[in-house]
C-alpha atoms as an extended CHARMM CRD file, in Angstrom:
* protein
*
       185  EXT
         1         1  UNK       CA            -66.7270000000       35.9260000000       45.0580000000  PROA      1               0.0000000000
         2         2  UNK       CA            -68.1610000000       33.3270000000       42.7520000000  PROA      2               0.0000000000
         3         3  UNK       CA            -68.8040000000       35.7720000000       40.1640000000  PROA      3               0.0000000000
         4         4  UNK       CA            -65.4720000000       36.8350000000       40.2450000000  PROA      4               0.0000000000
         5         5  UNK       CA            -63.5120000000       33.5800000000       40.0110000000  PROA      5               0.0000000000
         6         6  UNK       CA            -65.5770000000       32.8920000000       36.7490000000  PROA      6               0.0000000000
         7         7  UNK       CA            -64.6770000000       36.2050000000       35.4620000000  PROA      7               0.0000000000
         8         8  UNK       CA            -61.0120000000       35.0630000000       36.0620000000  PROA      8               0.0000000000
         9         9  UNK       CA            -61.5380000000       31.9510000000       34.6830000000  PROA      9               0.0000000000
        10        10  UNK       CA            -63.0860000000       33.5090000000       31.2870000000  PROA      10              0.0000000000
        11        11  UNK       CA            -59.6550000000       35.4830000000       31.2370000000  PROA      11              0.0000000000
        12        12  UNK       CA            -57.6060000000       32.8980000000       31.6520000000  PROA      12              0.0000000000
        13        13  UNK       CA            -59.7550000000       31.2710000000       28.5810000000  PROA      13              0.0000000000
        14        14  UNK       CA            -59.5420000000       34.1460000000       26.5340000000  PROA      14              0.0000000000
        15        15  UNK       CA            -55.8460000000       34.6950000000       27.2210000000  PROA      15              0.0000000000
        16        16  UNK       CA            -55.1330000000       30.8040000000       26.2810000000  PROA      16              0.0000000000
        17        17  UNK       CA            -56.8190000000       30.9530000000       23.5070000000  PROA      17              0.0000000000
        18        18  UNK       CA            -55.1370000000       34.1330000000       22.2490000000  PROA      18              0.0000000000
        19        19  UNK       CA            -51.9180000000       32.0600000000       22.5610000000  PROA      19              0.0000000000
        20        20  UNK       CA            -53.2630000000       29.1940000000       21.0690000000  PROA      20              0.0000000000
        21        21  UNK       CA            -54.0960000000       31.0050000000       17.9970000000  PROA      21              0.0000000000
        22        22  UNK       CA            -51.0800000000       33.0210000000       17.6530000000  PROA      22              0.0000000000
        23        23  UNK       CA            -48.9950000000       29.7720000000       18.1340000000  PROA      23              0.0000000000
        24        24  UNK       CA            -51.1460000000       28.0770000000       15.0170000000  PROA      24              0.0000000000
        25        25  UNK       CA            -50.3830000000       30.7360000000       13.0340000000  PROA      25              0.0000000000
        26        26  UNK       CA            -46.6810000000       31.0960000000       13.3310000000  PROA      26              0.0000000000
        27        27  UNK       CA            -46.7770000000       26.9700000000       13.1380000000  PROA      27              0.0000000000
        28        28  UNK       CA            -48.3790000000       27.0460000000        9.9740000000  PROA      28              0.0000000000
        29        29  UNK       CA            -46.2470000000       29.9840000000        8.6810000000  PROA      29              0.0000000000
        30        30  UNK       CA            -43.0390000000       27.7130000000        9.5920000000  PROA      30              0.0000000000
        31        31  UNK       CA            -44.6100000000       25.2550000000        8.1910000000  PROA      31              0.0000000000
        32        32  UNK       CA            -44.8240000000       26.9210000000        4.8020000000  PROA      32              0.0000000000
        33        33  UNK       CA            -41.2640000000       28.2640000000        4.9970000000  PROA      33              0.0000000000
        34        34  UNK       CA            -40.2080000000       24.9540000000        5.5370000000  PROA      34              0.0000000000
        35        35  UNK       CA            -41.6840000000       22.8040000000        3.3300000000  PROA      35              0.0000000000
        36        36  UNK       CA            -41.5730000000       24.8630000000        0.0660000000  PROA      36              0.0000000000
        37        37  UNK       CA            -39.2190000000       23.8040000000       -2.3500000000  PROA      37              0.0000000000
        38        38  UNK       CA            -36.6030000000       26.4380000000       -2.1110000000  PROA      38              0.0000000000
        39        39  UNK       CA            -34.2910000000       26.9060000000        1.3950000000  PROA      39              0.0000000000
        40        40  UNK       CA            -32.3100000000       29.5160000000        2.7760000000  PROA      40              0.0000000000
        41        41  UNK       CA            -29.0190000000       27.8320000000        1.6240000000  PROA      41              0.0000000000
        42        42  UNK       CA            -30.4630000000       27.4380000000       -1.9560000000  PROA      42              0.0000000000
        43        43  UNK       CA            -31.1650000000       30.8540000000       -2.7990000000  PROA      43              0.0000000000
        44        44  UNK       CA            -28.4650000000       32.7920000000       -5.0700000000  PROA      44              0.0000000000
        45        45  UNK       CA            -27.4930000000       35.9210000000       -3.6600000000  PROA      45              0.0000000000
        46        46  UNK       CA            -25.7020000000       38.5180000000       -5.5190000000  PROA      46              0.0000000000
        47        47  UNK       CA            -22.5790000000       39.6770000000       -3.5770000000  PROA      47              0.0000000000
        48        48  UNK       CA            -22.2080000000       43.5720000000       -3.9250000000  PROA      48              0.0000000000
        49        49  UNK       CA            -19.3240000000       45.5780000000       -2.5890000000  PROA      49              0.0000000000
        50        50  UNK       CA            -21.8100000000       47.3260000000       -0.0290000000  PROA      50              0.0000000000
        51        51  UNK       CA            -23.0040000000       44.3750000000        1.5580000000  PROA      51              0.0000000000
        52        52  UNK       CA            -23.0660000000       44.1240000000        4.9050000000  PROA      52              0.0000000000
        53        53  UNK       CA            -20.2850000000       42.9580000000        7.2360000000  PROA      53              0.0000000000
        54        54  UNK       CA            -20.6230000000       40.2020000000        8.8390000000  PROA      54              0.0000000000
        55        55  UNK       CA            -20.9460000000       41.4540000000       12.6420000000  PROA      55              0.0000000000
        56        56  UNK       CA            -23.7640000000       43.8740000000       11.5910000000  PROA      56              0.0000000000
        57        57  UNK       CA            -25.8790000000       41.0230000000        9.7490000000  PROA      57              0.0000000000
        58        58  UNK       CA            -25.3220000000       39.5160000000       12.5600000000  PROA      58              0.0000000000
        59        59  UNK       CA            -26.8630000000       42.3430000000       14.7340000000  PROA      59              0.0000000000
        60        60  UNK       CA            -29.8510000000       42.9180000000       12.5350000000  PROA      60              0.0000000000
        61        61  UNK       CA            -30.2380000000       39.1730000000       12.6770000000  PROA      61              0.0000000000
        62        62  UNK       CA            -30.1170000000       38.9340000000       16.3060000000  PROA      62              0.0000000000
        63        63  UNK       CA            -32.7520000000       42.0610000000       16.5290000000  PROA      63              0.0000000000
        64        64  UNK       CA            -35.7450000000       40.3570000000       13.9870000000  PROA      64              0.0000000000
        65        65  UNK       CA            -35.2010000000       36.7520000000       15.9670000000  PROA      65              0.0000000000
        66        66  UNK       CA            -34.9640000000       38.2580000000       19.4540000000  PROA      66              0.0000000000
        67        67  UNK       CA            -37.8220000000       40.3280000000       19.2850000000  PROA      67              0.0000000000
        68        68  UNK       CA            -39.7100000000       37.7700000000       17.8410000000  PROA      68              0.0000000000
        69        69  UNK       CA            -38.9200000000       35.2140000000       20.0560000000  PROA      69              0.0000000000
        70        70  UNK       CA            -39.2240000000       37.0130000000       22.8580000000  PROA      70              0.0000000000
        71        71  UNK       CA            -42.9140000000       37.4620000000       22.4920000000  PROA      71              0.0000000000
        72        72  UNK       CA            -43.5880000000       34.3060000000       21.9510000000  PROA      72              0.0000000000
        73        73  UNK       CA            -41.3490000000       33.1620000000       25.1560000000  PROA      73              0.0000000000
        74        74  UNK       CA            -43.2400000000       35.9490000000       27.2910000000  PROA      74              0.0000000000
        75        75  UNK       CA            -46.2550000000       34.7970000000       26.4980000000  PROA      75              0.0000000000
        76        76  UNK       CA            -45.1330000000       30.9300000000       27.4550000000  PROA      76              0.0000000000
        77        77  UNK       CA            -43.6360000000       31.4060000000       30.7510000000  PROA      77              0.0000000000
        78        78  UNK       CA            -46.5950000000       33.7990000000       31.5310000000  PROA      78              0.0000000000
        79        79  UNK       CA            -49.3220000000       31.5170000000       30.3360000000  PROA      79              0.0000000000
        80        80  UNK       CA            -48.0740000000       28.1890000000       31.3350000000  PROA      80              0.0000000000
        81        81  UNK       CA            -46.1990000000       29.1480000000       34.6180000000  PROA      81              0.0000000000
        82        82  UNK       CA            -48.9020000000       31.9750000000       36.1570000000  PROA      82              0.0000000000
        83        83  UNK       CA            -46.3280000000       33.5240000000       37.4660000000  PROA      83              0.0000000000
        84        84  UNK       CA            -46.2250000000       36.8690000000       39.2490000000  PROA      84              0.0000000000
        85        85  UNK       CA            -45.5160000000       40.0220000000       37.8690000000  PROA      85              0.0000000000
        86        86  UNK       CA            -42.0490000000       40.1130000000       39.0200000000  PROA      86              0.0000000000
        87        87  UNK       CA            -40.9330000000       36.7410000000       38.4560000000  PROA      87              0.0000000000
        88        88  UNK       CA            -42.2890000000       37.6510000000       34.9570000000  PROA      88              0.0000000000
        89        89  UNK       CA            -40.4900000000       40.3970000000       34.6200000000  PROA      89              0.0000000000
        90        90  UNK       CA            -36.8180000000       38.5960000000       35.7750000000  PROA      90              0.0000000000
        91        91  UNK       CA            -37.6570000000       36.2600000000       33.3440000000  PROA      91              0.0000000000
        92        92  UNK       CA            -38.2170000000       38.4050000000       30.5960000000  PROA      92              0.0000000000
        93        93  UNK       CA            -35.0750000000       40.7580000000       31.6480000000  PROA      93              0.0000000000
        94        94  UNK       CA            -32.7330000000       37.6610000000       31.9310000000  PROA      94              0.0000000000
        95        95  UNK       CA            -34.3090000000       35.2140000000       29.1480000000  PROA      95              0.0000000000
        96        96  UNK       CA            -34.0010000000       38.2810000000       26.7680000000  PROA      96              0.0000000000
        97        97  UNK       CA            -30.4230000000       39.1810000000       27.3990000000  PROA      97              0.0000000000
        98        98  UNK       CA            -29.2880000000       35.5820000000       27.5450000000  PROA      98              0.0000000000
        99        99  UNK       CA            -30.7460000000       34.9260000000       24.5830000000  PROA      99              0.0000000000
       100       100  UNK       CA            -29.6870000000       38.1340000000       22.7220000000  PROA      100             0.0000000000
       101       101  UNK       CA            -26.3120000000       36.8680000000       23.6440000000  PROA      101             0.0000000000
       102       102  UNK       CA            -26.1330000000       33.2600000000       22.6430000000  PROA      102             0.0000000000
       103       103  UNK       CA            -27.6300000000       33.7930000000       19.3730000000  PROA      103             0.0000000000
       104       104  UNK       CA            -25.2250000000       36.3500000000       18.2210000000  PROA      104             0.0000000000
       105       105  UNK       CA            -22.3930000000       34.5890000000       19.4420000000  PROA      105             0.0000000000
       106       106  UNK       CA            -23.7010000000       31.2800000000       17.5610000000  PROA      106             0.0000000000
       107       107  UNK       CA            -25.0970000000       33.4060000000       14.3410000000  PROA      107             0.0000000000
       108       108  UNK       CA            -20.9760000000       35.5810000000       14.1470000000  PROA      108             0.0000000000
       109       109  UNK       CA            -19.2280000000       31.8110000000       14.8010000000  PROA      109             0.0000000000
       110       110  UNK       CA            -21.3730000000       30.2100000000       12.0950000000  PROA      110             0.0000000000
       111       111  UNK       CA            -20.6610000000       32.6420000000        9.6060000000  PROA      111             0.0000000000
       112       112  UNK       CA            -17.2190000000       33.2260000000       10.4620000000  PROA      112             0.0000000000
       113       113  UNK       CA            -16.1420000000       29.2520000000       10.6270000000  PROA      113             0.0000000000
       114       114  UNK       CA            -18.2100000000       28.5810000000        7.4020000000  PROA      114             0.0000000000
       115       115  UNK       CA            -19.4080000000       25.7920000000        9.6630000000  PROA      115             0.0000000000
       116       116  UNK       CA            -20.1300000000       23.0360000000        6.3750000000  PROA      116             0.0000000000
       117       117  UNK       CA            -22.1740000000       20.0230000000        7.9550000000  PROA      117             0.0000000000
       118       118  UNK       CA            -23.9440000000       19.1870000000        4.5550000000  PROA      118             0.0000000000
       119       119  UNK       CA            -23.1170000000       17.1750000000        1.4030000000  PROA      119             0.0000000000
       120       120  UNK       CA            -22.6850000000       20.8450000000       -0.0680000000  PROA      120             0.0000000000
       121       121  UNK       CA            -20.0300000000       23.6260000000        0.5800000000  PROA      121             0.0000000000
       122       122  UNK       CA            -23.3740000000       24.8260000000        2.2570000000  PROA      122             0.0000000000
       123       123  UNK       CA            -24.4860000000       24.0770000000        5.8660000000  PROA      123             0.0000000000
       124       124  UNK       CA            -27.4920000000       22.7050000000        6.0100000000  PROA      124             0.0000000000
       125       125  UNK       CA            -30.3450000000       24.7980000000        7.2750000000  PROA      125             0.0000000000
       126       126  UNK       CA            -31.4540000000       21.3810000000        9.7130000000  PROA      126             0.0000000000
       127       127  UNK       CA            -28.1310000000       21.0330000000       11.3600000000  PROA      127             0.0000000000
       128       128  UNK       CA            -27.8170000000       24.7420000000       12.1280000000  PROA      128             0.0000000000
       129       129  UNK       CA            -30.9150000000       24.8430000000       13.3490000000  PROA      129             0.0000000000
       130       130  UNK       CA            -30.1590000000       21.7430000000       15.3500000000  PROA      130             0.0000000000
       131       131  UNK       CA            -27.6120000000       22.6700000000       16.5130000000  PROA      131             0.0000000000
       132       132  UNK       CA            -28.8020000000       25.9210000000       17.9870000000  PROA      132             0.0000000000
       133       133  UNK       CA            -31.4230000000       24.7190000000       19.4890000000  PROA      133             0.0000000000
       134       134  UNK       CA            -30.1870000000       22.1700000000       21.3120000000  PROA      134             0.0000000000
       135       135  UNK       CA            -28.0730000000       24.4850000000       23.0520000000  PROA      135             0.0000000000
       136       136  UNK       CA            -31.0260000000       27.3410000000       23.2510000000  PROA      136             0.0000000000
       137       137  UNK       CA            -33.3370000000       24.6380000000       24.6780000000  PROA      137             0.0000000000
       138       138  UNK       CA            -30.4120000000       24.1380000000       27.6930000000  PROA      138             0.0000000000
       139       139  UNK       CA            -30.3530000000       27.9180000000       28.3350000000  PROA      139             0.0000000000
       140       140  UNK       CA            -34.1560000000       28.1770000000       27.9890000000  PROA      140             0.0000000000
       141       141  UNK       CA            -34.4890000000       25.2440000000       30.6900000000  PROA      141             0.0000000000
       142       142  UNK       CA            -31.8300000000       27.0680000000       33.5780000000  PROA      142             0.0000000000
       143       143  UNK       CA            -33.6730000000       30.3230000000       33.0130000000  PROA      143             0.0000000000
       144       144  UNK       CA            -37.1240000000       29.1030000000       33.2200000000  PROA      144             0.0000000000
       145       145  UNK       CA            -36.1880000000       27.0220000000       36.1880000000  PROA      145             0.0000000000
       146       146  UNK       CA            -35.0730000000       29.5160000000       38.2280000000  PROA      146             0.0000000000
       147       147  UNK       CA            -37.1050000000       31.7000000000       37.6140000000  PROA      147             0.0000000000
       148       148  UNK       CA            -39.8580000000       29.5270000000       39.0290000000  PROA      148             0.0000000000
       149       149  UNK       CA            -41.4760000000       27.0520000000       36.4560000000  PROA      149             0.0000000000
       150       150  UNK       CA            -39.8350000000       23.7680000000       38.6310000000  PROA      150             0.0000000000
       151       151  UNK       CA            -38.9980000000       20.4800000000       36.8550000000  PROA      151             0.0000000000
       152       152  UNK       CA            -42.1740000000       19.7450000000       35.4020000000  PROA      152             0.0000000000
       153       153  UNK       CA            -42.7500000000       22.9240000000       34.3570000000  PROA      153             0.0000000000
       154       154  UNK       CA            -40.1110000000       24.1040000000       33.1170000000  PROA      154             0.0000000000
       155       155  UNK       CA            -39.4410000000       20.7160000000       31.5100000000  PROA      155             0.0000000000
       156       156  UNK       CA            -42.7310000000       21.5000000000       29.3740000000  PROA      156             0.0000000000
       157       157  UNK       CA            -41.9990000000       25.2640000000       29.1230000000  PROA      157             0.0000000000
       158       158  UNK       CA            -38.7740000000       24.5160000000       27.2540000000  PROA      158             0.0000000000
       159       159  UNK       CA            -40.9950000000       21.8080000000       25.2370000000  PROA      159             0.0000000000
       160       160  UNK       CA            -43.3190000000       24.2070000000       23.6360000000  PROA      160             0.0000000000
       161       161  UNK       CA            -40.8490000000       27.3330000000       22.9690000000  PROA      161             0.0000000000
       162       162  UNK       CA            -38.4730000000       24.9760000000       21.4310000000  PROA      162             0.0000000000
       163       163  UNK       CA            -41.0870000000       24.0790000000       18.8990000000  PROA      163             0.0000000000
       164       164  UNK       CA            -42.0140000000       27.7120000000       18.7760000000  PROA      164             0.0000000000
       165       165  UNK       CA            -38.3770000000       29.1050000000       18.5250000000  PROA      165             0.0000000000
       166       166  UNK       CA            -37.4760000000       26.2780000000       16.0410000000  PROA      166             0.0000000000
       167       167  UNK       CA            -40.5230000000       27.9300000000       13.9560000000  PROA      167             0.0000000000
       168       168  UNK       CA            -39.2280000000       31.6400000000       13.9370000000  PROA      168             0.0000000000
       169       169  UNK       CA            -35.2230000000       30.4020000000       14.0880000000  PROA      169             0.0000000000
       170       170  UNK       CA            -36.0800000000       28.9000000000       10.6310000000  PROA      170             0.0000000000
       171       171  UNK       CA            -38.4790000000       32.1580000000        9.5590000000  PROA      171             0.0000000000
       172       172  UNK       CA            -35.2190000000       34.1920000000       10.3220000000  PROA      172             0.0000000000
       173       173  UNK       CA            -32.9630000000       32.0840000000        8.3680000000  PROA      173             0.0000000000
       174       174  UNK       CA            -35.6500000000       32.2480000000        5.2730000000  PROA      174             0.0000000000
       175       175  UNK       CA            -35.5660000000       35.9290000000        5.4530000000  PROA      175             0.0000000000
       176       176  UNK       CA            -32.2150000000       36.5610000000        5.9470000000  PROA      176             0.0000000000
       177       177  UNK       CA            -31.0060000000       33.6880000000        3.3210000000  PROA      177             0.0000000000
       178       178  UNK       CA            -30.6260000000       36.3600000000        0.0230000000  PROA      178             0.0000000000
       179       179  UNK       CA            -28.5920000000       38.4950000000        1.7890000000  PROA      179             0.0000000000
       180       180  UNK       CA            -24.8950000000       37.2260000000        2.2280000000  PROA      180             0.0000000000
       181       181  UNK       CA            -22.5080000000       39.4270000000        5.1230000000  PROA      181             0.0000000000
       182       182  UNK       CA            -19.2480000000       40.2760000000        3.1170000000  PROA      182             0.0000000000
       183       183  UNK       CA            -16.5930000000       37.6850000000        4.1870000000  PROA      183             0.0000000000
       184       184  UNK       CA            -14.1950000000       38.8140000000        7.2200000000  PROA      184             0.0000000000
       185       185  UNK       CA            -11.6240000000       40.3950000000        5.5930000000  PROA      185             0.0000000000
């Protein structure tokens, strides 16, 4: 019995500090993206007649940050909450699909508004990603909740994949910044 709870113990080591170490790196990868000189909004795109519309950027964009993201929040809820296998799985079924859905629908009104917060005709890359995460951290909260992390821990859940989704929310924008949709017509 004793042998086995220190077996379970090394796991839950090894697993934590498989998270830790993926979290570091996609921190420090954000952390490049962020700081270098150039951002998504300063980049010069060419606009070609066979650019994408906007609705299917806006798909393709909501594919690279969901699957991303939902990795990372996976990983989270599982590491942080312990929870069991199904509770895990509800909360990977509905944190997915929830999030799938916000995104887009924030991502196609963005673009299709021309939301300008900055000094620029540009938006700037901080308030969007303000923005949406202020209303993903909300979601994140409700789904994390009931799905059985409780105040506390749901509270620091929504702490540490906000930082996390802030990293890969930015990523996205940084990789998706040359490419302009073709404007609604």
């Amino acid at each position: 019995m004793i042998i086995e709870q220190a077996n379970f113990a090394r796991i839950d080591r090894s697993a934590a500090a498989k998270i830790r170490s993926g979290l570091a790196g996609l921190i420090f990868l954000s952390t490049i993206c962020a700081t270098s000189p150039g951002s998504a909004q300063q980049i010069t795109s060419v606009e070609t007649p066979d650019a994408l519309p906007i609705w299917q950027q806006t798909f393709y964009k909501t594919v690279t940050y969901q699957t991303a993201i939902n990795l990372v929040d996976a990983a989270l809820f599982y590491g942080l909450v312990h929870a069991n296998g199904p509770a895990t799985v509800g909360f990977v079924a509905v944190n997915a699909a929830s999030a799938a859905a916000m995104y887009y629908g924030f991502e196609y009104a963005w673009q299709t508004t021309g939301a300008v917060l900055g000094p620029e005709a540009e938006p700037s890359l901080v308030a969007k990603t303000t923005v949406f995460q202020t209303l993903n951290a909300g979601r994140f909260y409700a789904v994390s909740y009931v799905f059985g992390g409780g105040l506390i821990g749901s509270a620091t859940l929504t702490a540490a994949a906000t930082v996390l989704d802030t990293a890969v929310f930015m990523t996205n924008e940084y990789a998706w910044g040359p490419i302009r949709p073709r404007p609604v017509p």
